[in-house]
C-alpha positions in Angstrom: 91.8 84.1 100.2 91.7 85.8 97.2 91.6 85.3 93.2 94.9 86.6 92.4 97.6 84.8 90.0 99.4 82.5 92.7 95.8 81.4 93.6 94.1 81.0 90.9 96.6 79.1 88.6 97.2 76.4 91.2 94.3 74.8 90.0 90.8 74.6 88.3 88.8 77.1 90.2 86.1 74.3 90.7 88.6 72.7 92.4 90.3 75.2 94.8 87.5 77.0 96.1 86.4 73.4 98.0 89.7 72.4 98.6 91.2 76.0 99.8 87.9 75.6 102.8 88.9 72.0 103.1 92.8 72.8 103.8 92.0 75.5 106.8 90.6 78.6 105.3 87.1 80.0 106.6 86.1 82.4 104.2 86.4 83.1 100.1 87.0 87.0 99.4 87.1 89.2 96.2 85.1 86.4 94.1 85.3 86.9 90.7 81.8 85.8 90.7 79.7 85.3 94.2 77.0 82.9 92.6 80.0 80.7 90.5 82.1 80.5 93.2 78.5 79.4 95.3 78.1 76.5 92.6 82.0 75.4 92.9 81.6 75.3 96.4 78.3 73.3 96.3 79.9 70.3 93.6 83.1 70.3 95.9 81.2 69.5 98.9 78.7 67.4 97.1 82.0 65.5 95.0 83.7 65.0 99.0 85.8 67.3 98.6 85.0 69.6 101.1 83.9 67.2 104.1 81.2 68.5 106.6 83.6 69.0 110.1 85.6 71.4 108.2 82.4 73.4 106.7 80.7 73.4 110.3 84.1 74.3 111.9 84.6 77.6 108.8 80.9 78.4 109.8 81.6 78.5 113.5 84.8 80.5 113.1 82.7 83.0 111.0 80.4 83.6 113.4 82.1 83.9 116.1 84.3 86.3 114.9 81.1 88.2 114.2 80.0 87.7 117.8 83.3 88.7 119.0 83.2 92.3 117.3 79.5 92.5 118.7 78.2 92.8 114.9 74.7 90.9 115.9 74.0 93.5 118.6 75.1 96.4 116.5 73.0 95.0 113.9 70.2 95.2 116.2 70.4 98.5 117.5 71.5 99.4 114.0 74.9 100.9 115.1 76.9 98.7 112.6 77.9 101.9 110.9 79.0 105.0 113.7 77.2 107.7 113.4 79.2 111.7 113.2 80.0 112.2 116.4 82.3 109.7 116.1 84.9 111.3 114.0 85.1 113.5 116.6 87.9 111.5 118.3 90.1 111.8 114.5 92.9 113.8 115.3 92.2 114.2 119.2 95.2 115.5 121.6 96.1 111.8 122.7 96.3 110.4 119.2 98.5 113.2 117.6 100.7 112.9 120.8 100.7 108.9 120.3 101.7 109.7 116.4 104.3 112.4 117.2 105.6 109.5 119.6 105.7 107.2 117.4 107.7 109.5 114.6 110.1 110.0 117.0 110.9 106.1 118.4 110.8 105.0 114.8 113.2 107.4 112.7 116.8 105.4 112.4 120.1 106.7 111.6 121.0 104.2 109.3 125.3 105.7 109.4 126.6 109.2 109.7 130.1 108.6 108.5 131.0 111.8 108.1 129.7 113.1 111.0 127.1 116.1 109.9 124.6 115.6 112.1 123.6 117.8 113.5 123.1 120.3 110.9 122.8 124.2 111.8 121.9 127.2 110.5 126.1 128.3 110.5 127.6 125.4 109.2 124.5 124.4 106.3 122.5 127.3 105.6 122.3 126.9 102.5 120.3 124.0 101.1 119.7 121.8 97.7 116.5 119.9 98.5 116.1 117.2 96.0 112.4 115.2 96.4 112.9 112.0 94.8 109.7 110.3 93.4 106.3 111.3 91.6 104.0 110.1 94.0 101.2 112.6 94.4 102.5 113.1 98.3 105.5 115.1 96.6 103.9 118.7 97.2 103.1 118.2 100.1 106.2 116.8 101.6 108.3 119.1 99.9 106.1 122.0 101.3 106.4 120.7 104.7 110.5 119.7 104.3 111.1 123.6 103.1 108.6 125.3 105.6 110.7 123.3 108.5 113.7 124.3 107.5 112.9 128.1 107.0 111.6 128.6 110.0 114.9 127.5 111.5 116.8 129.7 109.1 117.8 128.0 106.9 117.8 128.9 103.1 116.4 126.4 101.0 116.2 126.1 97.1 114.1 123.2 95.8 116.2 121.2 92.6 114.5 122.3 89.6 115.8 120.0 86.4 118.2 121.3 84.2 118.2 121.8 80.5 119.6 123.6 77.5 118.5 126.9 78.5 120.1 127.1 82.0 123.4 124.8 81.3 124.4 122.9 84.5 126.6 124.0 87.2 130.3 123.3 87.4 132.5 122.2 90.5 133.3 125.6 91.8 129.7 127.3 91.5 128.2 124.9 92.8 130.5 124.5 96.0 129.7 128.6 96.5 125.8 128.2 95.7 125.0 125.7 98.6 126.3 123.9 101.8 124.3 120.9 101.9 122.4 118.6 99.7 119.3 117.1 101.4 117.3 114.3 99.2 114.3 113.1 100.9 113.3 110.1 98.7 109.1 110.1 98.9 109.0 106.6 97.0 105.7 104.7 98.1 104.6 101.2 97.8 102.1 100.6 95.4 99.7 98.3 94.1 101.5 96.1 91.4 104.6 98.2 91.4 107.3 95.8 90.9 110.1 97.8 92.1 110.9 100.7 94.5 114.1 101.8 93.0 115.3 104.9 92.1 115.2 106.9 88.9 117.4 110.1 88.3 117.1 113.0 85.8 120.5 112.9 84.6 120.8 115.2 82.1 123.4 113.4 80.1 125.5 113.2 83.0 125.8 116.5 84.0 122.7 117.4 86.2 122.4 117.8 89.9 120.2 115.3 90.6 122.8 112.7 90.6 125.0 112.6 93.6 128.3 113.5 91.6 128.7 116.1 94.3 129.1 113.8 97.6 132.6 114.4 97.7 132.4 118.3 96.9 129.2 119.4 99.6 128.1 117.6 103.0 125.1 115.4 101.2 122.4 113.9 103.1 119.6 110.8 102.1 116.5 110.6 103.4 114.1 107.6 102.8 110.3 108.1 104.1 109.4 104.7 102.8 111.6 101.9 101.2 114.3 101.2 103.4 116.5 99.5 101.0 117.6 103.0 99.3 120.9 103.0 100.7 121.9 100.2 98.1 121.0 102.7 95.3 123.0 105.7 96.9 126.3 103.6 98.9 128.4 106.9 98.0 126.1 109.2 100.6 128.0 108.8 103.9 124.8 110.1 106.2 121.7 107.8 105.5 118.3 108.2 107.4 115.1 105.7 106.9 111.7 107.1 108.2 109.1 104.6 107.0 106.2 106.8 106.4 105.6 110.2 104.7 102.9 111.1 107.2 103.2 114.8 108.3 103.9 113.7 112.2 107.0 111.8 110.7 108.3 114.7 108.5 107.9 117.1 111.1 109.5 115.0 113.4 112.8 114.3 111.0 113.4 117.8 110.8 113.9 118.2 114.5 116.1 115.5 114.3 118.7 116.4 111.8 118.6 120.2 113.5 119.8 117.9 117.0 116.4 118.7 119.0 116.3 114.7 120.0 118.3 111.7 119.3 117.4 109.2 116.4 116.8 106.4 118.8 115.2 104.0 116.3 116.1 100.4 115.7 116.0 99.6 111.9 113.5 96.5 111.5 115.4 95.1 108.3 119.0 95.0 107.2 119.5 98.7 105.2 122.6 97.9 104.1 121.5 94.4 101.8 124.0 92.6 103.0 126.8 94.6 101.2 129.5 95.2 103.6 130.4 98.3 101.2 127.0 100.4 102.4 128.3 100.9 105.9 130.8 103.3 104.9 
């Protein structure tokens, strides 16, 4: 349990600490203030609110989720917190095996309606790779996403946003300057962030950040972490979700779109939002 908004203004606090033990939960966490919540706890149980089966039955639950992770022993042979050996095992052979595994069951073609994939070095060398997103991940997946794709060949430039000094590019240039548009959208959850979506440099219009091109290059959207992008971008007829930005994942997606393995993952939530218009 803890004090946040749908909690705490249920109720006088007096109040819900007693009767949130009373109604089934064991243990209070993130107290605004250990020894008030102590006194609260002590006039509920005091007033009856909180009755004695249910505080013995919280204790025993306590405990014996102690017991069950060993704590009293590791307590006693003071091994509660691992000593450096133990990191030794971070980033053994099985575990980046298991993660590379992982990458590869969970990546899901969301639609490939136009049929790119897979992409190659003679039909896309040349690529727009637009990172979507300010997280401070962005370096370091657009590092990863261009060192991938160079070492297979291809060319990549890396959007850089327009303004008055450069001009923008019309139809014709840009149809000569590249043969595929890649956005890999590195939007994370956060904290308190109330929404996921996405938020273009437009330019007045006239950038290429927004997809005004779909219809002119082969254009390609990647999501590493919200899976609901597709409702944002319907006009991109090849849509991937990866649900992590880890490196194993990124690494993993490239092989994927160059055809090294099928995307054999099984999307865990409706990508298209109920909007029939998304699949196509």
């Amino acid at each position: 349990m803890t004090p946040m908004v749908g909690f705490t203004a249920a109720m006088e606090r007096k109040k819900s600490i007693p009767y949130a033990i009373e109604c089934g939960c064991d243990m209070i966490l993130f107290n605004k203030n250990l020894d008030e919540d102590y006194e609260y706890m002590m006039m509920g149980y005091q007033d009856g609110i909180l009755s004695d089966r249910r505080l013995q039955e919280a204790v025993m639950r306590i405990l014996a989720a102690k017991a069950s992770l060993k704590l009293h022993l590791k307590k006693k042979d003071n091994t509660l917190v691992p000593k450096q050996d133990a990191l030794k095992i971070l980033n053994c052979e099985e575990h980046v095996s298991w993660a590379y595994d992982l990458a590869s069951e969970a990546i899901t073609l969301v639609k490939d309606t136009q049929k790119l994939l897979p992409i190659t070095v003679e039909s896309h060398k040349r690529i727009l790779l637009e990172i979507l997103g300010d997280c401070k991940s962005k370096e370091r997946v657009a590092n990863t996403m261009i060192c991938g794709l160079v070492n297979r060949g291809f060319d990549v430039t890396l959007y850089a946003k327009e303004d008055f000094s450069k001009g923008v590019d019309d139809v014709e240039t840009f149809r000569q300057k590249y043969d595929l548009v890649l956005y890999i959208a590195n939007i994370e959850n956060e904290s308190n962030k109330t929404t996921n979506r996405i938020n273009w440099y437009t330019f007045f219009g006239q950038g290429n950040n927004v997809p005004w091109f779909v219809k002119e290059v082969p254009t390609m959207f990647v999501s590493l972490a919200n899976p609901y992008h597709l409702l944002d971008v319907p006009m991109i007829q090849t849509y991937i979700n990866c649900y992590s930005n880890n490196q194993y994942v990124i690494e993993t997606l490239i092989k994927k779109i160059c055809g090294d393995s099928l995307m054999t993952g099984i999307s865990p939530v409706d990508p298209f939002c109920g909007r029939e218009e998304l699949e196509y």
